[in-house]
C-alpha positions in Angstrom: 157.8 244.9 122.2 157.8 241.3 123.8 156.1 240.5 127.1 159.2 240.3 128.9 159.8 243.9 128.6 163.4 243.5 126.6 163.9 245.8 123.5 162.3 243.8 120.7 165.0 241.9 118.3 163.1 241.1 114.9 163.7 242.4 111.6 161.1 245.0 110.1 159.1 245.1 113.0 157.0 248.0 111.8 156.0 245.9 109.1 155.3 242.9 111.0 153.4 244.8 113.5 151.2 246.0 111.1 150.8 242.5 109.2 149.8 240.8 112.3 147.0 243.4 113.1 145.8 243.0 109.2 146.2 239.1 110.1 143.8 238.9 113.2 141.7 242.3 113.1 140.4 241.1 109.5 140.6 237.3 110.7 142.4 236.4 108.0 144.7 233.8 109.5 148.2 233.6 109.2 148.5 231.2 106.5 145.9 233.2 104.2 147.7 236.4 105.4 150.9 234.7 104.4 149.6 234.3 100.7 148.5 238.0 100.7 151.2 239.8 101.8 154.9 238.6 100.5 157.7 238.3 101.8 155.9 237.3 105.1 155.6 233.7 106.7 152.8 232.0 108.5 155.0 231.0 111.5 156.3 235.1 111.3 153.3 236.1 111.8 151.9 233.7 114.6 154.7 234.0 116.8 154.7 237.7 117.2 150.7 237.7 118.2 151.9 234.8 120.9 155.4 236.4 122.2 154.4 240.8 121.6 150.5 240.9 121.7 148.2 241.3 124.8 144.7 242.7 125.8 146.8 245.4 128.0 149.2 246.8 124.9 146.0 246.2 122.1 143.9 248.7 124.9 146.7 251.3 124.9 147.3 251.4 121.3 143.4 251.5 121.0 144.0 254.7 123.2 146.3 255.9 120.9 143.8 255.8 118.2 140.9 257.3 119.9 142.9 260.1 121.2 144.7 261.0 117.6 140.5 260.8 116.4 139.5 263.1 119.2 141.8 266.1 117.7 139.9 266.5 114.8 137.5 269.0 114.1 135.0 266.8 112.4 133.8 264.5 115.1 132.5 267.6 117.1 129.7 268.0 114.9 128.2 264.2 115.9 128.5 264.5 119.3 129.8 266.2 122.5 132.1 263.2 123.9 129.9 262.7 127.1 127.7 260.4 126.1 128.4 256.1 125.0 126.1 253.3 124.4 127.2 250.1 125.5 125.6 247.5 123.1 126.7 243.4 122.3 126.8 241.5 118.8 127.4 238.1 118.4 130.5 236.7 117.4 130.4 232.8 115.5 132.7 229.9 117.3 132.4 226.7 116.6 130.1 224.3 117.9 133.1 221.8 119.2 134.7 225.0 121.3 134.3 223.7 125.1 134.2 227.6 125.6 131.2 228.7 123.1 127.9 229.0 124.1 124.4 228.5 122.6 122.1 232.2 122.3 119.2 231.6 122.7 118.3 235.3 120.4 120.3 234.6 118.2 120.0 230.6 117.9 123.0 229.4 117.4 126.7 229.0 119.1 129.2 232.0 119.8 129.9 234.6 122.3 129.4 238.2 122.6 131.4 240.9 121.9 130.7 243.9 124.0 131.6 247.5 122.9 131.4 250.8 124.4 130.8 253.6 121.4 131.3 257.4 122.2 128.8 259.6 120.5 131.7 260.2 118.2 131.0 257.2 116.5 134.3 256.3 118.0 134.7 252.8 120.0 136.3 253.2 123.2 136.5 249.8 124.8 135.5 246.4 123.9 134.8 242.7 125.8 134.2 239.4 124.8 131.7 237.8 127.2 129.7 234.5 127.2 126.3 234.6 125.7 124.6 233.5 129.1 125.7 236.3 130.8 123.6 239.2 131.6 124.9 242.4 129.4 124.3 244.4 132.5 126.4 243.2 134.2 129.6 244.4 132.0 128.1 247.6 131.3 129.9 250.1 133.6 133.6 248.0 133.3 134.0 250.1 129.6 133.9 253.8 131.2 136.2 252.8 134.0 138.5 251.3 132.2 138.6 253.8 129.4 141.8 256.2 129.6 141.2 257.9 126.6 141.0 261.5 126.3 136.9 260.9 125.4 135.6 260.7 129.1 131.8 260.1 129.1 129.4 260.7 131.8 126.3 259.3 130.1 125.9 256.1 129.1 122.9 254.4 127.1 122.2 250.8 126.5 119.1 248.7 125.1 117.1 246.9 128.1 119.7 244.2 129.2 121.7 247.5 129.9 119.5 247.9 133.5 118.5 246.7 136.7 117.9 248.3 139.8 121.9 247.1 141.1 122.9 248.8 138.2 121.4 252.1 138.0 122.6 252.1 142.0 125.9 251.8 141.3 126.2 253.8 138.3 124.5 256.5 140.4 126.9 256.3 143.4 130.3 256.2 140.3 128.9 259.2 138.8 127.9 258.1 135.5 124.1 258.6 134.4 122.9 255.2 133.1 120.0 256.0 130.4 119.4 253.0 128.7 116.2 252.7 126.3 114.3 250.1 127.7 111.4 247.9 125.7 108.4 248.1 126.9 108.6 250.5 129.0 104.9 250.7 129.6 105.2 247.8 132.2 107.7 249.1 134.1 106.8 250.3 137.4 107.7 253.3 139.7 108.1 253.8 143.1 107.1 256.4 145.9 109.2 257.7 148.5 106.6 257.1 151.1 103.4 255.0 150.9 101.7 257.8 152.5 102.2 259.4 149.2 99.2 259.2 146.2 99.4 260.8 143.1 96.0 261.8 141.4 95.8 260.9 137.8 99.4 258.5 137.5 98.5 256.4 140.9 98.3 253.7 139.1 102.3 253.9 137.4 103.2 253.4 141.2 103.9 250.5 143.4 105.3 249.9 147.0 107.6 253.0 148.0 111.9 253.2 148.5 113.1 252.1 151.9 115.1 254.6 152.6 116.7 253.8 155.7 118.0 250.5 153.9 119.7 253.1 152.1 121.1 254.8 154.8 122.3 251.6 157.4 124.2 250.4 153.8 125.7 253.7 152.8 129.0 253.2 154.3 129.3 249.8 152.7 128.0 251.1 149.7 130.8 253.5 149.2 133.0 251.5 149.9 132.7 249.1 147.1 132.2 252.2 144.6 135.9 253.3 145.9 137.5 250.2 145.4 136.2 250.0 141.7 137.8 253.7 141.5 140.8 252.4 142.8 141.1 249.9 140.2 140.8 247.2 143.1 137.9 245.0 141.7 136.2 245.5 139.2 132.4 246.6 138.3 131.3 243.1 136.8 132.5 241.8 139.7 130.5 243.2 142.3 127.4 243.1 140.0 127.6 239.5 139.4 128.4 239.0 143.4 125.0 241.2 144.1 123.2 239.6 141.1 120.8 237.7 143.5 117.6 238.2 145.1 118.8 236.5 148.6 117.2 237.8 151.3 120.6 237.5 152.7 122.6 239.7 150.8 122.3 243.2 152.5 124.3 245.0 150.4 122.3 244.1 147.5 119.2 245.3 149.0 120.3 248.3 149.3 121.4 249.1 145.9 118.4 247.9 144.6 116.5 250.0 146.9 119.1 252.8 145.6 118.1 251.7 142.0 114.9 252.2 142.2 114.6 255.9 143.2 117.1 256.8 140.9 115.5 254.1 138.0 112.3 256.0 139.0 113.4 259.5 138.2 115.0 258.4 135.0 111.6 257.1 133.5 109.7 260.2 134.8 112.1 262.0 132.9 112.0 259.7 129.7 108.5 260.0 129.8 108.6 264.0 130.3 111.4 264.8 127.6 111.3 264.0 123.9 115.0 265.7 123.5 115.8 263.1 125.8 114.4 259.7 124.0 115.6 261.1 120.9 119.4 261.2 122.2 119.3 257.9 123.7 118.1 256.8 120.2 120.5 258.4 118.7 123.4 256.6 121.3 121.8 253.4 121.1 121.6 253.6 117.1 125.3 254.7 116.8 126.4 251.7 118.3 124.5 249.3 116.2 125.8 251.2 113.2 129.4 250.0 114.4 128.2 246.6 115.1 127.5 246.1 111.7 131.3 248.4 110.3 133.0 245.7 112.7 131.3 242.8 111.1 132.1 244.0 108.1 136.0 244.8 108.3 136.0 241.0 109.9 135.7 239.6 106.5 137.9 236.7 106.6 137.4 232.9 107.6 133.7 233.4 107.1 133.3 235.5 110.2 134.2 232.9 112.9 136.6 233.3 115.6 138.8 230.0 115.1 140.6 230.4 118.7 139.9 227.8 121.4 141.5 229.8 124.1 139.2 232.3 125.9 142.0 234.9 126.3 142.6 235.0 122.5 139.4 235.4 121.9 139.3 238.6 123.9 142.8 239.6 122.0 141.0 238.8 118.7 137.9 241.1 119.2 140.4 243.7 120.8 142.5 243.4 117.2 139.3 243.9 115.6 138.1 247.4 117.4 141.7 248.3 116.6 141.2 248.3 112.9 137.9 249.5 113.1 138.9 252.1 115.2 141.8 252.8 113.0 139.9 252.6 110.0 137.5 255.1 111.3 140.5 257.8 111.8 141.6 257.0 108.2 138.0 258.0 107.1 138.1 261.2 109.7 141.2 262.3 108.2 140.0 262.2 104.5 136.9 263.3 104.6 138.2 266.3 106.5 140.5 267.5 103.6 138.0 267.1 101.3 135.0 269.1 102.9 138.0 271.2 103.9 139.1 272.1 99.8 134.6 271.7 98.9 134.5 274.8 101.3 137.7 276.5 99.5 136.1 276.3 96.6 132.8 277.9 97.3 130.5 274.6 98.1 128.4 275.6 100.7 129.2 273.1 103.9 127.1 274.1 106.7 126.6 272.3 110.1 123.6 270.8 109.2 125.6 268.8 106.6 128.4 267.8 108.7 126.0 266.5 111.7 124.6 263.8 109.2 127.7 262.9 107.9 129.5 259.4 109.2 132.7 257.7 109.5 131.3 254.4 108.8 132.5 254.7 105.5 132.9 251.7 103.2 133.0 252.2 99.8 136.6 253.4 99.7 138.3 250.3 101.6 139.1 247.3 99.1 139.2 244.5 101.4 140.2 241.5 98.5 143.8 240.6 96.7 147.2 241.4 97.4 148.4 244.0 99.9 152.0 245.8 99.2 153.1 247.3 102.2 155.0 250.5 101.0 157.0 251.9 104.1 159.1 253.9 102.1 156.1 255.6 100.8 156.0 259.5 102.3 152.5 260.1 103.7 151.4 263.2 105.3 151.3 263.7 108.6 147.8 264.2 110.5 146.7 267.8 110.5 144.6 268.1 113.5 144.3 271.4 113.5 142.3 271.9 110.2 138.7 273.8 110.8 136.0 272.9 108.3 134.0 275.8 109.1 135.3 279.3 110.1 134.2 280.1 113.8 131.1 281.9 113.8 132.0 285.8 115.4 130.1 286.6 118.8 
């Protein structure tokens, strides 16, 4: 509907609804989207992404999605829904763009989207960011600002995912931040007392945790992770506000002192547990897996984001996850009925099977030539309640 909250008054609005997500998810354009789909103008297509599209109404459809994905059997098999990885790709804009950025990485101009990928394979929220910005610094605004039905408690991330602020207020929000870190053999840990020495490991360990730092700041400390539960400010926002090493800031001494103890525990168990590095590789690999899908469904204009404007940038990489996102229930729902009639028909389909299967399916999706929309066309309605496998009896 438009902005303005008044019943919408266009003809075929299903179709143009679904025209203008093709348009900008794919990055088309609307004057090549115009060629491709007839009946269907350039101007058509524009005006309804300025006057009925926003970040707010792409995130709850993107809700939608990932709630429709979570009823199927399938995704089960890849993962339990409690853990994400938080990773960023880049995104091209051009150079003349006052808002785009050089990477240093990546070495050349753009911006980065961010995206927050369930262990589902599923991508559960999304942000455009400049390429100067530390990653960290976005990482928890995805899992409180997720209303899906896929609530994770973990969340992985490579090594811009940390810092000792970071794992602080993760800590204090609930969430356990277990990012996989790059060389981890120079990171340091930290005692709770300096009257402490440990035979063998002494030399892992330096200074200790002031923990009455800890304790003066509490108060203060909760009170900042309340108001990012109460949707008052955000996480970014405190992060970047406690992002420096003043002497000054307080506050920010004591979540880093916070940090480390909990960063400490973290690495003694990432050292300790090989179950444990191989799920935050799996995590971390899962999202870099959907970088790649997303690049690939955003096929048109040569991969760069045309817009000049920062907030449809962030609508355009919201479009995106959409189709992804959409795509990636499409694939779900086939691949279901299929394994569903291989197991009707005798092929053995155990669980090994499914758990290395993927939704990051290609092959099927023809992404060149003319698109015919067919709404009159009767398609079948989800089935969400189709089991691959029998339940095994207790």
């Amino acid at each position: 509907g438009p902005l303005s909250g008044n019943e919408a008054r266009i003809d075929e609005p299903e179709k143009r609804f679904i025209t203008t997500l093709f348009c900008y998810g794919c990055n088309l354009g609307p004057v090549q989207t115009a060629k491709s789909v007839k009946n269907m103008s350039r101007k058509q297509i524009a005006w309804l992404n300025l006057r009925h599209a926003s970040e707010d109404r792409l995130d709850r459809a993107i809700t939608q999605v990932v709630n429709a994905y979570n009823k199927f059997d399938l995704p089960k098999y890849w993962g339990t829904g409690k853990h994400a990885a938080a990773d960023g790709t880049m995104w091209d804009l051009y150079e003349q763009n006052l808002l785009t950025e050089y990477h240093i990485r990546y070495g050349k101009y753009g911006g980065i989207g961010y995206y927050h990928v369930s262990d589902t394979y599923i991508a559960l929220f999304s942000h455009f960011i400049p390429c100067g910005v530390y990653e960290a610094v976005y990482i928890l605004d995805g899992l409180m600002s997720n209303k899906s039905d896929i609530q994770p408690d973990t969340l992985h991330g490579d090594t811009q995912a940390q810092s000792y602020p970071v794992f602080g207020l993760s800590h204090l929000l609930g969430i356990n931040l277990m990012p996989r870190i790059r060389n981890i053999q120079d990171l340091l840990l930290f005692r709770p007392d300096n009257r402490y020495r440990y035979k063998n490991i002494e030399a892992l360990f330096a200074g200790s945790i002031d923990f009455k730092l800890i304790e003066r700041h509490l108060r203060d400390m909760l009170r900042v992770v309340i108001s990012i539960k109460k949707g008052k400010i955000t996480a970014s926002t405190i992060l970047r506000r406690l992002g420096t090493y003043s002497r000054k800031n307080k506050l920010y001494m004591a979540f880093k002192e916070l940090g480390k103890a909990v960063r400490t525990l973290f690495l003694l168990r990432y050292i300790d547990e090989l179950e444990l590095r191989k799920t935050i590789q799996s995590a971390t690999n899962k999202s870099e897996e959907f970088n790649g899908f997303i690049k690939w469904l955003f096929f048109g204009g040569e991969g760069i984001i045309a817009e000049n404007v920062r907030h449809e940038q962030r609508k355009i990489v919201k479009y995106n996850q959409l189709v992804a996102n959409m795509v990636i229930l499409y694939n779900v729902e086939k691949m279901t009925r299929v394994l569903k009639d291989l197991a009707g028909e005798d092929v053995v389909i155990s669980k090994d099977l499914l758990n290395g299967l993927s939704p990051y399916r290609n092959s099927n999706i023809n992404r060149f030539g003319d698109y015919n929309l067919d709404l009159e066309r009767e398609v079948p309605p989800l089935d969400f309640g189709i089991k691959i496998l029998e339940p095994e009896e207790p």
